[in-house]
C-alpha positions, 0 to 999 in steps of 0.5 A: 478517453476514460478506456484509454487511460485506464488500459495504460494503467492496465499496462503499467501495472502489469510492466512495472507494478505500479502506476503514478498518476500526475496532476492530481493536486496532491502536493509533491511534499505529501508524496515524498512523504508517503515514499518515505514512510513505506521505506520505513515501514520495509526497513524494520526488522521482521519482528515489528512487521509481523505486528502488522502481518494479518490476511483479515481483510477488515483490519484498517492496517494489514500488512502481508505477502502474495495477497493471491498466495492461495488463489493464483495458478503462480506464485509472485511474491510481493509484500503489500502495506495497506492502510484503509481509509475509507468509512465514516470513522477516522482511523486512530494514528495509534493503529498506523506503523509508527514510519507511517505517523505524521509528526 
């Protein structure tokens, strides 16, 4: 079973370039919110994305462009937002774009 869902999400992110997983329990209002924060977050002018723009893979809150710019034989384009979580310390919600704060 684990093989099978994990080629599917293999196929979706190479077809589409993203994948939902369902049933997880997270509500549908935290989710609409999340869609809604990226969208303002890719809204802004250029100047306040760049406050964000950094390839230091140790920054909690990075945003850039073709992560595998350097590295890949071809070039894609796409501009991600990362927002790391992960570690003992909260991250300070003075570091997040403000579209990604929650009031």
């Amino acid at each position: 079973m684990r093989k099978k869902i994990v080629e599917e999400a293999r196929i979706a992110s190479e077809t589409w370039g993203f994948f939902q997983v369902v049933n997880h329990g997270i509500p549908q209002t935290v989710l609409d919110g999340m869609i809604e924060a990226v969208r303002g977050f890719n809204d802004q002018d250029v100047a306040e994305k760049k406050k964000y723009y950094s390839r230091d893979n140790t920054r909690r809150v990075r945003f850039n462009s073709s992560y595998d710019l350097f590295t890949s034989r071809t070039a894609s384009w796409k501009d991600s937002l990362t927002l790391s979580f992960s570690g003992l310390d909260p991250i300070d919600e003075d570091e997040l774009p403000p579209s990604c704060r929650y009031y």
